[in-house]
PAZA-834852 format. One line per 3 residues: number of its first residue (from 0); their letters; for each residue x, y, z of N, C-alpha, C. Coordinates in nm, 2 decimals. Layout:
// PAZA-834852
NUM = A = X Y Z X Y Z X Y Z | ...
***
This chain:
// PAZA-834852
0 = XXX = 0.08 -0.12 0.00 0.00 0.00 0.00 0.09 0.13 0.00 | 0.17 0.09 0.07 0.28 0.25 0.06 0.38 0.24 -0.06 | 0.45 0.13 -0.13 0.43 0.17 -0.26 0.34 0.26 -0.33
3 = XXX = 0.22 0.18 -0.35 0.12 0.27 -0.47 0.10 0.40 -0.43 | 0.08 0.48 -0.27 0.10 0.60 -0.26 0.25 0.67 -0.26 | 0.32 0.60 -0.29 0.46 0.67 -0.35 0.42 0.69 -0.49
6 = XXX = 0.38 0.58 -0.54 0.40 0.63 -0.67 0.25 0.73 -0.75 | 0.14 0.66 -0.66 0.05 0.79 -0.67 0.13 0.89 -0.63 | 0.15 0.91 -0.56 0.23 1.08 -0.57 0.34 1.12 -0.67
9 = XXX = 0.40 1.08 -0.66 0.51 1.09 -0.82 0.43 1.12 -0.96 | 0.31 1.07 -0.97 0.25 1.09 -1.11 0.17 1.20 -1.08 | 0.13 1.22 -0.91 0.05 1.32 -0.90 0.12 1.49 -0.96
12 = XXX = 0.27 1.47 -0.88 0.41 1.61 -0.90 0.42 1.56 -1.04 | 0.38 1.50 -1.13 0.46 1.54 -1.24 0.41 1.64 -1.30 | 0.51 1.73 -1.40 0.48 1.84 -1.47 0.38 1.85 -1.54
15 = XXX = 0.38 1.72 -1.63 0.22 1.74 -1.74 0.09 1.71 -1.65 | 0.08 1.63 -1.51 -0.03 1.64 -1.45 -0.07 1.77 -1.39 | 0.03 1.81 -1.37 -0.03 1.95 -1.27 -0.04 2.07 -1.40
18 = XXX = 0.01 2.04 -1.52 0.02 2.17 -1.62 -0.16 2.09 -1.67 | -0.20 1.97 -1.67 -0.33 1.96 -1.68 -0.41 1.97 -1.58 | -0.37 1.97 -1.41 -0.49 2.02 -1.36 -0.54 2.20 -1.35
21 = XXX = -0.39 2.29 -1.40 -0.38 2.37 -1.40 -0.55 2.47 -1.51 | -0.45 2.37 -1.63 -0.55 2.39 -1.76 -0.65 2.36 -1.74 | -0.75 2.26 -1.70 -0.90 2.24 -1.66 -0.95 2.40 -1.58
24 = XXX = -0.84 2.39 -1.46 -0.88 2.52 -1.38 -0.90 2.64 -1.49 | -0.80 2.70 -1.56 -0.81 2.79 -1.63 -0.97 2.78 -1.71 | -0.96 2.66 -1.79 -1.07 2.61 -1.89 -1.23 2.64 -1.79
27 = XXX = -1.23 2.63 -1.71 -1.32 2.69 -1.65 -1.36 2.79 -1.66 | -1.28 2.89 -1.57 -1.22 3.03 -1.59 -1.33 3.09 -1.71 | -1.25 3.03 -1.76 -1.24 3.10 -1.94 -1.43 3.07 -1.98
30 = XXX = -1.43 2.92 -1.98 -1.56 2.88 -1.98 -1.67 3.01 -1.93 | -1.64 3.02 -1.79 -1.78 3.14 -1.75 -1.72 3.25 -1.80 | -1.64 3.33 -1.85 -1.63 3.45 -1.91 -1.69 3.43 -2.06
33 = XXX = -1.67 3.34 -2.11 -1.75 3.31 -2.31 -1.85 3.31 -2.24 | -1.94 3.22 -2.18 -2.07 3.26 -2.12 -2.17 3.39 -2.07 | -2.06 3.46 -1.99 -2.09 3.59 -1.96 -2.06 3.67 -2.13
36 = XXX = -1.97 3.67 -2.18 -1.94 3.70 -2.31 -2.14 3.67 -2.47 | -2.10 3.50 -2.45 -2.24 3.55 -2.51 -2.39 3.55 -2.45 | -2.41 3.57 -2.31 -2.54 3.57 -2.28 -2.54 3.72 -2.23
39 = XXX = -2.45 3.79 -2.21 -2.47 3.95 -2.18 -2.42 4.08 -2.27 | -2.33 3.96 -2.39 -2.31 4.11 -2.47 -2.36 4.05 -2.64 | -2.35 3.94 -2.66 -2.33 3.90 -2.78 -2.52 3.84 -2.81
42 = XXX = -2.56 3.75 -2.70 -2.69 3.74 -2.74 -2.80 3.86 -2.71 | -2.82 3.98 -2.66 -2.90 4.08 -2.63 -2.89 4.14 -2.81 | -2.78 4.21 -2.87 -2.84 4.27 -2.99 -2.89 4.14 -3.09
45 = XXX = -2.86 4.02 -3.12 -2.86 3.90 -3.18 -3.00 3.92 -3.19 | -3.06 3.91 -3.06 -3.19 3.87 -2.98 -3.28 4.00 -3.06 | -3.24 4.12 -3.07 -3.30 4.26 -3.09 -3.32 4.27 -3.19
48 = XXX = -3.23 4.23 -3.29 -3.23 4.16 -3.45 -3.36 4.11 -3.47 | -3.40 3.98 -3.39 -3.48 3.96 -3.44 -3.59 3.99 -3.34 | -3.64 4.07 -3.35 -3.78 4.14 -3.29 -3.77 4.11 -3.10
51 = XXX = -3.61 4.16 -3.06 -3.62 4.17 -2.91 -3.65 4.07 -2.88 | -3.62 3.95 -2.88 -3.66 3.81 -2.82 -3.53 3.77 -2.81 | -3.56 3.73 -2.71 -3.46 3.64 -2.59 -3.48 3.48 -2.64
54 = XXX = -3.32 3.46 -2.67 -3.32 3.28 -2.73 -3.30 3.22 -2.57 | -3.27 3.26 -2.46 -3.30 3.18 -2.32 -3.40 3.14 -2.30 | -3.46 3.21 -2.31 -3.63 3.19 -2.28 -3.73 3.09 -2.38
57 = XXX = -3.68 3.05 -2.46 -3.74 3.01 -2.60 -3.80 2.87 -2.52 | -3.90 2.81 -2.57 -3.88 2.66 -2.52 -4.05 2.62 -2.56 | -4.02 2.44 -2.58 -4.15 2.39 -2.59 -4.20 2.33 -2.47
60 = XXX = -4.34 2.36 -2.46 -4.37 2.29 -2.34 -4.45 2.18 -2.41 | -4.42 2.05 -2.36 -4.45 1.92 -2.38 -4.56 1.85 -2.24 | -4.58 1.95 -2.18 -4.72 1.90 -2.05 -4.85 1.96 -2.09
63 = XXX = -4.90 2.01 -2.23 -5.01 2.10 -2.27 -5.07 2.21 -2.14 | -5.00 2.23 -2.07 -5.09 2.33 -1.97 -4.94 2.45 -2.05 | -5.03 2.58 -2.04 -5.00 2.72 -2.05 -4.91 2.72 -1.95
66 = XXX = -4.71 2.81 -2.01 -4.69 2.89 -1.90 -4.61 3.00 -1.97 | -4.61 3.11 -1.91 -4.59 3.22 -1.96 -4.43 3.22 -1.98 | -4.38 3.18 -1.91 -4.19 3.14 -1.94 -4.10 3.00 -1.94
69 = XXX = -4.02 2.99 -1.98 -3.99 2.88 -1.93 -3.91 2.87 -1.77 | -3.90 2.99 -1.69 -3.87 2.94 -1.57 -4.01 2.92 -1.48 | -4.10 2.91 -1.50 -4.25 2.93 -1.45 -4.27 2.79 -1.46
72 = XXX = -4.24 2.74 -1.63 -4.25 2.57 -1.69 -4.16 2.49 -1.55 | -4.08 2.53 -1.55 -3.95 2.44 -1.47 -3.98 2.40 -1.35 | -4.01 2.57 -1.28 -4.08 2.56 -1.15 -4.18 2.46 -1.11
75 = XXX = -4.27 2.44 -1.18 -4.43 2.36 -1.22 -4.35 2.24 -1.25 | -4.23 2.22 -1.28 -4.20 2.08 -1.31 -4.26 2.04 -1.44 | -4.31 2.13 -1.52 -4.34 2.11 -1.66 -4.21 2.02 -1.73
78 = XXX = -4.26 1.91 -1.82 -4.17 1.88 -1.94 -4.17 1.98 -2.05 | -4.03 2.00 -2.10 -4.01 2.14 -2.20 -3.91 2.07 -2.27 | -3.86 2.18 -2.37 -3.79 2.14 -2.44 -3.74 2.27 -2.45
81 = XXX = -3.62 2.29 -2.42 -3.55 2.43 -2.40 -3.43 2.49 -2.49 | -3.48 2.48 -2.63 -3.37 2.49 -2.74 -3.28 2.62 -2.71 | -3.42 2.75 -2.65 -3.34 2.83 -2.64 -3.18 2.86 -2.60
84 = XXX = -3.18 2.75 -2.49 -3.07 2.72 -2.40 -2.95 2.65 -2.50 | -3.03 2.59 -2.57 -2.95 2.49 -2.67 -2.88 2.57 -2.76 | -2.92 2.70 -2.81 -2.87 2.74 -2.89 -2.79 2.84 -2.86
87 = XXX = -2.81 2.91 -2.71 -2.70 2.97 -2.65 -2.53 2.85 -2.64 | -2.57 2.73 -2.59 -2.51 2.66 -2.60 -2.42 2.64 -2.71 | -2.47 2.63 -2.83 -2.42 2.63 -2.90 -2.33 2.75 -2.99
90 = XXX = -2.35 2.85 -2.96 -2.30 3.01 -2.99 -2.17 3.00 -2.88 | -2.17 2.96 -2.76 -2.09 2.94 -2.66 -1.94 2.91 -2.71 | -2.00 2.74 -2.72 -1.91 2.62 -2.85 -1.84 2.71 -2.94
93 = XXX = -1.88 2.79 -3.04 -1.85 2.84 -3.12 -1.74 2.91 -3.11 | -1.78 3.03 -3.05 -1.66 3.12 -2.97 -1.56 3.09 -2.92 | -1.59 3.00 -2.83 -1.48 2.90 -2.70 -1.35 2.82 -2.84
96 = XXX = -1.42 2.76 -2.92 -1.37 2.69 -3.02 -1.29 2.78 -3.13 | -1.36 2.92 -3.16 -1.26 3.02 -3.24 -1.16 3.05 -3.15 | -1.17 3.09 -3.01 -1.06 3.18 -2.93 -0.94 3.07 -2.93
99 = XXX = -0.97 2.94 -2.90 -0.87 2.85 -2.86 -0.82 2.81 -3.00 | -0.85 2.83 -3.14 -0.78 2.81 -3.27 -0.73 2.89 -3.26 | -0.78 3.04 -3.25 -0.67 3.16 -3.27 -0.55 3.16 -3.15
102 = XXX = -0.59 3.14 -3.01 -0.49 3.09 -2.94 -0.38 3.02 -2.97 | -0.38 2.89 -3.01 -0.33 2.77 -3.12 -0.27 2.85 -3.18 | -0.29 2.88 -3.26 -0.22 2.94 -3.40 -0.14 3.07 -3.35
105 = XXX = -0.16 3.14 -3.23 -0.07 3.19 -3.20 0.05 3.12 -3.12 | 0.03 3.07 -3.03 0.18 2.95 -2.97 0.19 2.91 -3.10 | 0.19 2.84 -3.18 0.23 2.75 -3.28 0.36 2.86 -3.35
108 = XXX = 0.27 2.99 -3.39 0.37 3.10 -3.46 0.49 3.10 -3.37 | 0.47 3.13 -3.24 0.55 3.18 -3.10 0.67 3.06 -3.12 | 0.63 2.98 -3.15 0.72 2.81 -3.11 0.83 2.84 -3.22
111 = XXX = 0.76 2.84 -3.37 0.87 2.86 -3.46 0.95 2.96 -3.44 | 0.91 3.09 -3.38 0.99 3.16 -3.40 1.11 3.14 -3.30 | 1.06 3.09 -3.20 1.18 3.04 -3.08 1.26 2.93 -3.16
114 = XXX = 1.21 2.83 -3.24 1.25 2.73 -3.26 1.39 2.72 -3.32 | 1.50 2.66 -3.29 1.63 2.78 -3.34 1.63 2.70 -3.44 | 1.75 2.75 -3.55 1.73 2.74 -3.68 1.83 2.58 -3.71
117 = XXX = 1.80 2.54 -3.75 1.93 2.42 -3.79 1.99 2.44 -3.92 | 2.11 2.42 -3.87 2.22 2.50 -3.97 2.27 2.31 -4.01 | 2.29 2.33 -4.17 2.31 2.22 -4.22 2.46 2.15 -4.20
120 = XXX = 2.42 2.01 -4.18 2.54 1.95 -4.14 2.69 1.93 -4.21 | 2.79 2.02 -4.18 2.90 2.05 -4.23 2.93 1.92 -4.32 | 3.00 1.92 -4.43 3.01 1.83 -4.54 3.15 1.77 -4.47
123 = XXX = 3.21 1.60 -4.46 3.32 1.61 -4.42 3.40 1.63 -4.54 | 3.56 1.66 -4.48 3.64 1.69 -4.59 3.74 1.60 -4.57 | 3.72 1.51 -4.44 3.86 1.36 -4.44 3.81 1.27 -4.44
126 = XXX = 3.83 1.19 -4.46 3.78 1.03 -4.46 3.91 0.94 -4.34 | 3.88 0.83 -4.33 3.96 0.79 -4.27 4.03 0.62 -4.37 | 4.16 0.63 -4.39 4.20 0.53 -4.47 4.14 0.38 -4.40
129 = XXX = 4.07 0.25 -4.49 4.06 0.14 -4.41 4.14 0.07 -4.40 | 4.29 0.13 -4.46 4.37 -0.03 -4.45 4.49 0.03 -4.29 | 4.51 0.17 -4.35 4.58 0.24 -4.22 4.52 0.31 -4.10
132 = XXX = 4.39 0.32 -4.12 4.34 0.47 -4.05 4.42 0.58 -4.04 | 4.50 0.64 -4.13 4.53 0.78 -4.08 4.40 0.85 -4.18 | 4.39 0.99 -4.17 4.33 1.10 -4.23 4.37 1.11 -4.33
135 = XXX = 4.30 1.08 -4.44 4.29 1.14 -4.62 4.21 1.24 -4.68 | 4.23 1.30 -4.72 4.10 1.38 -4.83 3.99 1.30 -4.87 | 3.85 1.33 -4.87 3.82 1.26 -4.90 3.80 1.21 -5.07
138 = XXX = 3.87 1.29 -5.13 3.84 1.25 -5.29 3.92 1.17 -5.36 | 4.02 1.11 -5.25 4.18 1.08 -5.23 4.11 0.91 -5.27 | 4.20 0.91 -5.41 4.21 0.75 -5.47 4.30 0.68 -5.42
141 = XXX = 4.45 0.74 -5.33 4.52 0.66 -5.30 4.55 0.71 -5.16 | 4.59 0.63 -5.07 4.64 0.69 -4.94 4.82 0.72 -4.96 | 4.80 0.85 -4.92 4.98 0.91 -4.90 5.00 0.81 -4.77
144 = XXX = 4.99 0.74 -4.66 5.05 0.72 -4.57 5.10 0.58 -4.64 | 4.98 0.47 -4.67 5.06 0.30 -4.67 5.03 0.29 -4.86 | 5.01 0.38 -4.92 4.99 0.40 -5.09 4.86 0.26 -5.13
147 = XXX = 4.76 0.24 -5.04 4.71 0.14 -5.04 4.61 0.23 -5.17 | 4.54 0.21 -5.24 4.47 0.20 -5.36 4.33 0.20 -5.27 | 4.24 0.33 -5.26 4.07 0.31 -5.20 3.99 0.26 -5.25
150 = X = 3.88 0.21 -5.20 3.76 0.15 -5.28 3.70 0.28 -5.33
***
């Protein structure tokens, strides 16, 4: 048992575990700001577009009794169908999914340009003889040290 909590812990400190519990934390974060983002600045004129209607509120009620909203439906325990929600949801998605491409594609730029350059690998200019091993040129048909004839 004290094994596995050694090594639970060791995978717990590692770098990519805590750089992903970090990132969920953020992902959150981020999550209620696109939220706040499109249910208080982006869906109000959307909404006004089309004749001041609020896509929160949208919904089918599936219990045939009348209710004037759908938090009224909810309350009453009414069955609904609350696309309105669905489609904030989906506007959400959207956004959340452009910011983190445009994010992406900025690290990605950021990487290359850190990424240092590789300089191409110097051409040798000796060979090594196989009958003597001393150092020849490499374009050298014969070796100056034992006059051995190269392949």
């Amino acid at each position: 048992m004290k094994k596995m909590a050694e090594e639970f812990r060791a995978f717990i400190l590692r770098g990519n575990v805590m750089d992903l519990a970090v990132g969920i934390i953020i992902g959150v974060a981020f999550g209620a700001i696109v939220n706040s983002l499109v249910n208080d600045v982006i869906m109000p004129p959307i909404g006004r577009l089309f004749g001041k209607m609020d896509f929160s509120g949208l919904f089918i009620n599936l219990s045939g009794t009348h209710y004037n909203s759908l938090a009224d439906a909810r309350q009453a325990g009414a069955a609904v169908i609350a696309y309105g929600a669905f489609i904030n949801t989906i506007i959400n998605f959207v956004i959340i999914a452009f910011v983190l491409f445009m994010v992406i594609k900025v690290v990605n730029r950021m990487m290359a340009l850190a990424k240092p350059k590789c300089e191409p690998a110097a051409v040798p200019v000796t060979k090594d003889c196989p009958f003597c091993f001393s150092k020849i040129p490499v374009k050298a048909t014969r070796c100056p040290e034992c006059t051995s004839q190269l392949p």
